[in-house]
Phi, psi and omega in degrees: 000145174311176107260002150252150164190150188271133152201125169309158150247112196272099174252137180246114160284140181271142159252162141280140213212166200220161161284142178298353156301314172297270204323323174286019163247352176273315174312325178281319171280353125359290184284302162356317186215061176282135187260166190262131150286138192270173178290290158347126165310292187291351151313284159345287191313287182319308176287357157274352174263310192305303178272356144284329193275339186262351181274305225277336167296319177300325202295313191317298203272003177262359178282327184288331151042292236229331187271142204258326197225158162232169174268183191273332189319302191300337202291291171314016176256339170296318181285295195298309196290330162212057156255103150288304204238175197294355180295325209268008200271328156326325175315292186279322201285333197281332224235333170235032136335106168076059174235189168285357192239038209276352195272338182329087190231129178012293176303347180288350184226353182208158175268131191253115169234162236277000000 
């Protein structure tokens, strides 16, 4: 008889996970409220996060493709990579108003500053 033996174990994580119908109202509202750069640095700036968050959402949802749910960690990590400061958080609350993630909130995944 053996006395060792390797044995898989199959283990399930809960994730939160949002439908892929949400993100994809969140990508429409994105494009919606893609800003015109401006003269300004900070305009600039803002409409280069804006319009990195409205691509790196698209990357998401053609990765999720095949999939009924994403998680929400990943939707906010999209968000979390270029929002810095609390000026810039309208970046997020305008894009999931009235979505399933409208209760979500930001500070919960990234440090924001002033």
């Amino acid at each position: 008889m053996q006395q060792l033996k390797t044995v898989t174990i199959k283990t399930s994580n809960k994730v939160e996970s949002v439908h892929v119908d949400t993100l994809y109202t969140i990508i429409n509202n994105c494009y919606n409220n893609l800003q015109v750069v401006e003269a300004d640095c900070t305009s600039a700036s803002y409409f280069l996060n804006s319009a990195n968050i409205f691509a790196q959402l698209q990357a998401l949802y053609v990765e999720n493709e095949c999939n009924d749910y994403v998680s929400i960690e990943n939707v906010m990590q999209v968000f979390s990579n270029n929002i810095t400061y609390y000026d810039e958080s309208s970046l997020y609350t305008q894009v999931v108003e009235n979505t399933a993630m409208q209760n979500v909130q930001l500070e919960n995944y990234t440090y924001l500053s002033n």
